[in-house]
TORLUM-876459 format. One record per residue (C-alpha): x, y, z; residue in one letter. Coordinates in steps of 0.2 Angstrom, whole numbers, m for minus. Example, Ala and Ser with C-alpha at 12.3 -4.5 7.8 and 13.67 -1.06 7.14 Angstrom:
2
RODO|62|m22|39|A
RODO|68|m5|36|S
// end
This chain:
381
RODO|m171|m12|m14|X
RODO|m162|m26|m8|X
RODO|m144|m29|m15|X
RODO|m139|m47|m20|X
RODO|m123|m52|m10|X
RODO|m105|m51|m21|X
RODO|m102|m68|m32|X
RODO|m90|m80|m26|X
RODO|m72|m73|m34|X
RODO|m65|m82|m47|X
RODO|m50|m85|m41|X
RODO|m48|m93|m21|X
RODO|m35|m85|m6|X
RODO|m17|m91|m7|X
RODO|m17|m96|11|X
RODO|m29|m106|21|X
RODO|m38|m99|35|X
RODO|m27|m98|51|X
RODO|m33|m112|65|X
RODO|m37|m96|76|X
RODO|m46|m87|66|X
RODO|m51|m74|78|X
RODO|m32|m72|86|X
RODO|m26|m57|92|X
RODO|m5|m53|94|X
RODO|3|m35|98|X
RODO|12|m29|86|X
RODO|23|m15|84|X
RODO|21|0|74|X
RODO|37|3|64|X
RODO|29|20|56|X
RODO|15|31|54|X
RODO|15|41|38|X
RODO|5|55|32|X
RODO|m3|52|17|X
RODO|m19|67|15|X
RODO|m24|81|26|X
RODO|m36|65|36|X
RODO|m29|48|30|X
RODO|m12|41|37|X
RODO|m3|23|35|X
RODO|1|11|47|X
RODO|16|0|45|X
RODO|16|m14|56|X
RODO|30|m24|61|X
RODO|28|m45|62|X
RODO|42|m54|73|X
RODO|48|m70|65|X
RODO|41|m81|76|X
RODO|21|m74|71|X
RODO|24|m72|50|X
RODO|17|m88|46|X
RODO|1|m81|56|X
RODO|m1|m65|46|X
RODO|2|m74|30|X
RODO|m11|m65|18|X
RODO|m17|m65|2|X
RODO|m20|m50|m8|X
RODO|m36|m40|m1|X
RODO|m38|m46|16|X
RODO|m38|m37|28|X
RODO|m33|m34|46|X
RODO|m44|m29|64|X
RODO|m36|m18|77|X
RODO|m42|m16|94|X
RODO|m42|m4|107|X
RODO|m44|m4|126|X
RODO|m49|12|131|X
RODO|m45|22|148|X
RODO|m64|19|153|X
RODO|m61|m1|152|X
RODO|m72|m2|133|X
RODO|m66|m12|120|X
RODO|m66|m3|99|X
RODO|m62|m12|86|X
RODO|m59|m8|67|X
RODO|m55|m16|50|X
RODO|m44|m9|39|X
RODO|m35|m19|23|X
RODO|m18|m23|19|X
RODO|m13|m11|6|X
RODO|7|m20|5|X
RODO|8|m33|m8|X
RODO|6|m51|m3|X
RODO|24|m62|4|X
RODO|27|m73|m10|X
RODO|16|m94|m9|X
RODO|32|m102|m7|X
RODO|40|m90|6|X
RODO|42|m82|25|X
RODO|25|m72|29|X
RODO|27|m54|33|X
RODO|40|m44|41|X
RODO|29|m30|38|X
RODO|8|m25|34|X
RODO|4|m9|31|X
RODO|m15|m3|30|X
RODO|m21|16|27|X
RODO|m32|24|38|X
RODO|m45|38|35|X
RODO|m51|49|47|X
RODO|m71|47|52|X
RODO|m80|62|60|X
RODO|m82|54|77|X
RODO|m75|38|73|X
RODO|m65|35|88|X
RODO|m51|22|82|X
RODO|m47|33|65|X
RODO|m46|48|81|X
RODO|m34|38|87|X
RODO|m24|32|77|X
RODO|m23|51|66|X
RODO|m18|59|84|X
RODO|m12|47|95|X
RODO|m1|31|87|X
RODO|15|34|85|X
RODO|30|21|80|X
RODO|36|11|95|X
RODO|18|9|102|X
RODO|10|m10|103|X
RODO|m7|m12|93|X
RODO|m19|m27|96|X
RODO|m19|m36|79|X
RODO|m31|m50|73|X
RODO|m24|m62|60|X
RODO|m28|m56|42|X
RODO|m47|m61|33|X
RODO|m58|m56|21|X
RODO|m63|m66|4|X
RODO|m61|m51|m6|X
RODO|m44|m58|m15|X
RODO|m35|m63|m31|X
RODO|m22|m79|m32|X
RODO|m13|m74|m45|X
RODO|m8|m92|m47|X
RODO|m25|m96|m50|X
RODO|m28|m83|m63|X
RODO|m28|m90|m81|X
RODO|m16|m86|m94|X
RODO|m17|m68|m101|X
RODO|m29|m63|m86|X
RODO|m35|m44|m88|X
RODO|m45|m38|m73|X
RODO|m50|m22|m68|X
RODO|m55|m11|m54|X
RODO|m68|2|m48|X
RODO|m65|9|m31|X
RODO|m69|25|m22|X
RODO|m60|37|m8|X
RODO|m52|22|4|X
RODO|m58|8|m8|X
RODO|m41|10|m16|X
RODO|m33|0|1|X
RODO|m35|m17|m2|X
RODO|m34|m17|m24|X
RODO|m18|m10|m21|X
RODO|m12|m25|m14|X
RODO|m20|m36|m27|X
RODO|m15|m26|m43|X
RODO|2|m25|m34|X
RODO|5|m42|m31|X
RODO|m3|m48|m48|X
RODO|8|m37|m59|X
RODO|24|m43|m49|X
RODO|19|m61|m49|X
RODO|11|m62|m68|X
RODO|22|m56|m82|X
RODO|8|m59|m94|X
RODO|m7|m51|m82|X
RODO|m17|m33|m85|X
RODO|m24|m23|m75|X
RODO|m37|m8|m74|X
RODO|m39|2|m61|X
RODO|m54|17|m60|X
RODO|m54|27|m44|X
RODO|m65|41|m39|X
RODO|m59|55|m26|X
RODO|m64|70|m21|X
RODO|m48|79|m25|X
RODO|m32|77|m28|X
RODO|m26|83|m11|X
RODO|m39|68|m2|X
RODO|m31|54|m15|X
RODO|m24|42|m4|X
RODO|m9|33|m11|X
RODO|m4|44|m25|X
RODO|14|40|m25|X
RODO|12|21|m24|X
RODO|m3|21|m38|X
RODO|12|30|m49|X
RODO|25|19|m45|X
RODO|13|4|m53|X
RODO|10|14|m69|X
RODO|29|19|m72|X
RODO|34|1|m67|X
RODO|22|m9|m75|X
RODO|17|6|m92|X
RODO|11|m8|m104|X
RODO|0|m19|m90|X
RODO|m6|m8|m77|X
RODO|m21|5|m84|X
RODO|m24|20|m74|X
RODO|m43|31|m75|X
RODO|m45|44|m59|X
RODO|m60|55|m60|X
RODO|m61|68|m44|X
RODO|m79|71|m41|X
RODO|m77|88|m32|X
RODO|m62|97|m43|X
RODO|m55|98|m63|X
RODO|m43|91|m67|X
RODO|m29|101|m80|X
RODO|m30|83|m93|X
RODO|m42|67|m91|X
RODO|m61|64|m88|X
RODO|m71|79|m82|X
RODO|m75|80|m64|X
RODO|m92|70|m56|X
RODO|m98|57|m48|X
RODO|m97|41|m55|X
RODO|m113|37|m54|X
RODO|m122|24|m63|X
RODO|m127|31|m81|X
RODO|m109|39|m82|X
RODO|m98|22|m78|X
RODO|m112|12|m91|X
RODO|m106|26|m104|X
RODO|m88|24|m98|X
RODO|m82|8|m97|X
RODO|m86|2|m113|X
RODO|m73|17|m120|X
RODO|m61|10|m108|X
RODO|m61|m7|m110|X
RODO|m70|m24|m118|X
RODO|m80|m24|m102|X
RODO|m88|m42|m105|X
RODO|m72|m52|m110|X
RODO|m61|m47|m93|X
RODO|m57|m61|m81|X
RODO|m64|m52|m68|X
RODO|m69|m34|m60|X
RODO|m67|m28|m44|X
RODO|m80|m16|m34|X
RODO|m73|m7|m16|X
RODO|m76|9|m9|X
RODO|m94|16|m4|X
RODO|m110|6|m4|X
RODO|m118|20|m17|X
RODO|m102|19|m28|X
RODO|m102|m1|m27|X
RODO|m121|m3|m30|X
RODO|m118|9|m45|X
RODO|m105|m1|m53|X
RODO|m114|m16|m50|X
RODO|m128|m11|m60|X
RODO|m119|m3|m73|X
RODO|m109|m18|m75|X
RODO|m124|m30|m76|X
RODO|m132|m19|m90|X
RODO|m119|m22|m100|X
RODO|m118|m39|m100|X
RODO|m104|m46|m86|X
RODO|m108|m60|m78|X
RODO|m112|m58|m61|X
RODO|m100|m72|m55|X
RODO|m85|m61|m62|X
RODO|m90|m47|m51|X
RODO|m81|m48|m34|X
RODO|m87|m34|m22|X
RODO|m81|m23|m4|X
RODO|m93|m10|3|X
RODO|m82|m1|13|X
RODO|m95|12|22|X
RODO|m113|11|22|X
RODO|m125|25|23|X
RODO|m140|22|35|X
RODO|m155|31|23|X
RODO|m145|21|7|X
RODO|m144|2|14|X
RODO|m160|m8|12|X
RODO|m170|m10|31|X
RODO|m168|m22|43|X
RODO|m180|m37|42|X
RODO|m196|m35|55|X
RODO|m190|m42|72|X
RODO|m205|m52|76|X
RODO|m199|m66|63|X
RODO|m184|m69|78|X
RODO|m190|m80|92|X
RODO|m192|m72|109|X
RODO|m181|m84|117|X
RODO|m169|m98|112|X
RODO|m153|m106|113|X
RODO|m138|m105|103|X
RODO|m123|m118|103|X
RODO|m108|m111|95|X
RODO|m91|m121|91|X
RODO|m75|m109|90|X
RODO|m59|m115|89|X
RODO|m62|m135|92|X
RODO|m74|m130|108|X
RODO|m92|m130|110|X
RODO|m106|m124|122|X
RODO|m123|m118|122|X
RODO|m130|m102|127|X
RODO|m145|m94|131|X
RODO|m150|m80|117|X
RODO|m159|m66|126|X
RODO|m173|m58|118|X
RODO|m167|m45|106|X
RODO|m149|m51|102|X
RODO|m139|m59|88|X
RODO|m130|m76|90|X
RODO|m113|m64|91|X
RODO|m119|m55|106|X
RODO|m124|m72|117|X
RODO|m109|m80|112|X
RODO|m100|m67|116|X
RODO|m106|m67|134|X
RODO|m99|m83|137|X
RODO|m84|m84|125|X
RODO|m74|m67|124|X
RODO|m63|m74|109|X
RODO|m78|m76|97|X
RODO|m73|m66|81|X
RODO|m80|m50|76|X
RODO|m76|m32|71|X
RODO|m89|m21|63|X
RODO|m105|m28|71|X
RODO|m112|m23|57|X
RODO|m115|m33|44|X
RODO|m100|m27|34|X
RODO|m82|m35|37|X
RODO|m86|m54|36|X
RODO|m77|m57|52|X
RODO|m90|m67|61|X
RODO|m94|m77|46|X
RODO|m101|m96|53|X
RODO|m108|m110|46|X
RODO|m125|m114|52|X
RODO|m127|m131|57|X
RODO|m146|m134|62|X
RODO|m161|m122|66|X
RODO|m164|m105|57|X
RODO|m161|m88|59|X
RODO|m165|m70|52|X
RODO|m150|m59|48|X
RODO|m153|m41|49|X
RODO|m141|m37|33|X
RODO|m127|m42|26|X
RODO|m115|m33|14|X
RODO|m102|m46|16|X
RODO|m105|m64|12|X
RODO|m107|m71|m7|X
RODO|m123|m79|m14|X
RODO|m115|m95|m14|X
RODO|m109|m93|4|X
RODO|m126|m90|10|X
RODO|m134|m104|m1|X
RODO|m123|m115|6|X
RODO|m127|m111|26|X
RODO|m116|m96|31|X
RODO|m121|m83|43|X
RODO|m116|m66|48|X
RODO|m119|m69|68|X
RODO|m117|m51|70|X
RODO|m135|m49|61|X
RODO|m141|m66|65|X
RODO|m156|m71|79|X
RODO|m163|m86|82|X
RODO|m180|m88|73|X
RODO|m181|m108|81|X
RODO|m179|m111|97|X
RODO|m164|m122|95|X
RODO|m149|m114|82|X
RODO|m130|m121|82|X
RODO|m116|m112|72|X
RODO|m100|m116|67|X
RODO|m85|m101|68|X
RODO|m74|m115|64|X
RODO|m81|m121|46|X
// end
């Protein structure tokens, strides 16, 4: 089964999109902190003269590259976890994102046995649409959140940085982990409830361990959170709810929220990992055209390519313009979001664009290929 894109949020980013969206800066690491047995934080530090770059708004997120010893290039996105600088202040003197180690993923490898403070990372400028304004939030704005293992990363920058900015704002959180020795940001989850005790709701549920007080361990599957939330809170009246962490544990909450009545416009969603035998089947390649031409503006510059048989708009583009955004490859992360202009293409998946995105002419070019002979996009839209 197909799953419908996320709706577009609510509530729109506090800053625009930098003019180089696709920029990378080295930036030094100020501190590598051990938060589980297999997930550790990265502090990054921003000199003054790049804050205004890695201006963020809550949820967004950040790419880092590598260049490895055998000359290969690996990239991986990772969201800001620190709360969002203030709309009328300086950008960042520090980001820190959390990283959790992947069996066989070779940047968390990495970064778990290898980064230490002092050394320069490749940083892209911050993206991602899965944020909250709070200035745009309305008066007495409650929302809440679902989120799963690492999912945690990116809501703790919005629930932060709502609660601080919004005296009169509530928040919800409900997160599910394994244990409580794989729960990643323990500490900072508690500071929020003791600083914030009347606004800032906290629901854990570990799905592999009891806990001594609280909900019985289990996955929060989809008949559970339909039977849970409504105990929790008036599910249909909240300004807004926000899905991250695994694509079963998204899809779940997606579904249990729709059967009880929320709108699908209020629900704002982040798949964080996708499992091959869950995620709906690529489209049938022989809809794509065998040959064709892309032409591709990035950055105020255009040119146009030859698409070879068998690959998406990302990978000609790349072939000519190294700079052309991107970071998951696959269908995920938003990063190589583009308008398209003229001609149509077939994308593989997407887990990353909203409904109204797509309606409106956005692509993933990571999963797009040419179904006319002629297709132009636009990075810079």
């Amino acid at each position: 089964m197909a799953v419908p894109p996320p709706a577009t949020p609510s509530v729109a980013p506090a800053n625009p999109r930098p003019a180089r969206h696709g920029a990378f800066h080295p930036l030094t690491v100020a501190a590598v902190e051990p938060l589980t047995d297999d997930a550790v934080a990265l502090t990054l530090a921003v000199p003054p003269e790049l804050r205004a770059e890695y201006r963020h708004a809550p949820g967004q997120h950040l790419t880092l590259r590598r260049r490895t010893p055998g000359g290969s290039e690996v990239r991986r996105t990772y969201s800001i976890c620190s709360p969002a600088p203030a709309a009328d202040g300086p950008g960042p003197a520090l980001l820190r994102v959390g990283v959790r180690l992947v069996e066989g993923g070779e940047f968390s490898t990495f970064a778990h046995k290898e980064i230490a403070a002092g050394d320069v990372l490749d940083v892209m400028v911050p993206a991602g649409r899965f944020v909250l304004d709070p200035a745009s939030a309305p008066a007495g704005a409650h929302y809440a959140a679902v989120v799963g293992g690492s999912g945690i990363t990116p809501l703790l920058s919005i629930a932060a940085t709502l609660l601080a900015a919004r005296p009169d704002a509530r928040f919800c959180l409900v997160r599910s982990d394994r244990t409580a020795a794989s729960t990643m940001f323990l500490e900072e989850v508690a500071d929020l409830k003791d600083r914030y005790p009347d606004r800032f709701q906290l629901v854990t549920v570990l799905s592999r361990e009891e806990q001594e007080a609280g909900l019985p361990s289990g996955r929060l599957d989809e008949e559970r959170l339909t039977s849970l939330l409504p105990a929790l809170l008036p599910v249909r009246e909240l300004t807004g709810w926000f899905l991250c962490g695994p694509y079963g544990l998204v899809l779940a909450a997606e579904r249990a929220l729709g059967a009880l009545g929320v709108a699908r416009t209020r629900i704002h969603e982040e798949i964080f990992h996708v499992e091959d035998t869950a995620a709906p089947a690529p489209a049938p390649s022989s809809t794509a055209a065998a040959h064709g031409r892309v032409t591709a503006r990035l950055d105020g510059r255009s040119g146009t390519w030859p698409v070879r048989e068998g690959e998406s708009l990302l990978e000609a583009v790349l072939r000519n313009r190294a700079d052309a955004p991107y970071a998951c490859k696959g269908g995920v992360c938003g990063t190589c979001r583009a308008f398209l202009v003229t001609g149509e293409v077939r994308m593989d998946r997407n887990f990353a664009l909203e409904a109204e995105e797509t309606e409106a002419g956005f692509v993933l070019a990571c999963q797009s290929h040419p179904v006319t002979e002629d297709v132009e996009i636009d990075f810079d839209r």
